[in-house]
N, C-alpha and C positions, 0 to 999 in steps of 0.2 A: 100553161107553163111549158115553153120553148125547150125540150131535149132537160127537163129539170132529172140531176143524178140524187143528190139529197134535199129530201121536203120539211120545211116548218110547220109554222102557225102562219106568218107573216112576209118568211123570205123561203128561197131555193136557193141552192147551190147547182150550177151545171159549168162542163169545161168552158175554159175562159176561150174566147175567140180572137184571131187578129184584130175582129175590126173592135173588139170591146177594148183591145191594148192602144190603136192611133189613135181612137177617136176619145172614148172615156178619161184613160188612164193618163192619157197623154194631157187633157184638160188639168186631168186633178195634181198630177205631178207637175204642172207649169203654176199651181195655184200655193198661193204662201200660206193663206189660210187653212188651206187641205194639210201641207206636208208641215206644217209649223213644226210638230215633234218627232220629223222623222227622217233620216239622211235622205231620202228621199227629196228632191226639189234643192237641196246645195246648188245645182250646176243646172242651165237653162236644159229640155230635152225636146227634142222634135221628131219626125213620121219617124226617119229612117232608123234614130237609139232605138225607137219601141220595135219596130219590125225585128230589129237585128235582138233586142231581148226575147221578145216573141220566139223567135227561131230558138235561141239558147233553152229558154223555158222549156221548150214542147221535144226538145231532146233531150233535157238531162230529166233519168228515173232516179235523180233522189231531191226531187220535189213535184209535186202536185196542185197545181193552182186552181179556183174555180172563181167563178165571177158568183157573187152577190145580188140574188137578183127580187124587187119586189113582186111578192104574188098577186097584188091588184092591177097593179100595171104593166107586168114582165120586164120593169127597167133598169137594167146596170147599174144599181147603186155604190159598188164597191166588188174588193178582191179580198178572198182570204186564202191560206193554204198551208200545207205541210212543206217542211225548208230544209236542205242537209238533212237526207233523213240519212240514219245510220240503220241497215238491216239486221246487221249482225248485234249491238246491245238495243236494236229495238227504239230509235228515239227518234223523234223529229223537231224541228224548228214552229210556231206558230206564226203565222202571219197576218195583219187585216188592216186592209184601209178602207172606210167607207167616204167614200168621194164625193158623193151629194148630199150637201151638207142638210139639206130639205130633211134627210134622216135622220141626222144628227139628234140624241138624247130619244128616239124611239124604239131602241131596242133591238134593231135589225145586227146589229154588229155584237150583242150579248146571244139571240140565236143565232147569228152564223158561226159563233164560236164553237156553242154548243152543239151542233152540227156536226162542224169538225174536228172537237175532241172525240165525238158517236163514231165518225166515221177511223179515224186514229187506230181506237181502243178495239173497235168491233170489226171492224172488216179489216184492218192492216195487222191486226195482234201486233201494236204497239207496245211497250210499256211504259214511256215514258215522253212527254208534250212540253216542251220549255219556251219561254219567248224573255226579251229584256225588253224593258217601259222605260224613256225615261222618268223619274220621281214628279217631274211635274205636269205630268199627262195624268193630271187626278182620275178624269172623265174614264179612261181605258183603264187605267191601275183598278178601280173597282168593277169594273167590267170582267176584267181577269178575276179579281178576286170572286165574285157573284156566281161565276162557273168552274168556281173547283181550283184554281192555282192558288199556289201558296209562295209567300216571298223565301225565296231561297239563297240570296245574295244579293249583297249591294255594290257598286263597282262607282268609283268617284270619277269626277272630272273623263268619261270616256270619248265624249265627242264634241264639238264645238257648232254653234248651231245660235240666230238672234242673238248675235254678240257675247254669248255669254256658255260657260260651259256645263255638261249637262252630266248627272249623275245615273246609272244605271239600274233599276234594279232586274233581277235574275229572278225570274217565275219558272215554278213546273207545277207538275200534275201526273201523280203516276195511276197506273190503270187500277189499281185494288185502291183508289181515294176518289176515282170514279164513281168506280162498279160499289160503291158504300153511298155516294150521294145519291144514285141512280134505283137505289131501292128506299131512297126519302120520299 
């Protein structure tokens, strides 16, 4: 396990790298099938978007990104992270794309959640973890649900995306609905 910061069963989490942003990220963000439910992939992206995101990422301290990584193989399967963190009421953004679809329905992206809800609640003294889905992203909608988010709001018509427009829903997770599953 390559510099791994949070450890699984199956995956690690360790800081995400340039080359995992041009080379991975840049694959799965140009892939229809990767970004299907996510503004992500609207608009074509090549080296230089990711470098120059890259750069933004790795200085702005209210988010924290980590690459996705499997522990049989050490390989880049995805990015999750903390987004708009607020310090002062304690909240963060959830993030996760898993981009090798090879993973897709194994689980990797329910533990890296779970992951970084641990890492969130326990090392940040979080209180509060929110992400939007849209409604027809079943697959991830019960992913959130499986680790502890609860539907908090529904937000119609918010984005436009496969010719058709997409409905939001609003998840959280606050840290005492954790730390109560956590002793399940």
């Amino acid at each position: 396990m390559k510099n791994a910061f949070l450890t699984g069963k199956t995956v690690y989490l360790r800081c995400i790298e340039r080359e995992d942003i041009i080379a991975d990220y840049l694959r799965w963000a140009n892939d229809e099938e990767v970004t299907h439910y996510m503004v992500l992939g609207l608009k074509p992206t090549n080296k230089e978007m990711m470098e120059t995101e890259y750069e933004k990422m790795i200085a702005d301290d209210t988010q924290i990104t980590f690459a996705i990584v499997d522990k049989k193989t050490n390989k880049h399967i995805g990015n999750t992270g903390l987004y708009s963190i607020s310090w002062i009421p304690r909240s963060a953004e959830v993030r996760i794309i898993i981009g090798e679809k090879s993973f897709w329905g194994k689980g990797a992206g329910t533990e890296a959640i779970s992951l970084l809800i641990e890492y969130g609640f326990e090392k940040l003294n979080l209180e509060k973890l929110w992400l939007g889905v849209t409604d027809k992203n079943e697959r991830a909608v019960k992913t959130y649900l499986k680790t502890g988010f609860v539907k908090e709001g529904f937000l119609r018509h918010t984005w436009f995306r496969n010719n058709e427009y997409y409905n939001d829903i609003r998840m959280g997770i606050l840290k005492e609905e954790y730390l109560k599953l956590k002793k399940k």
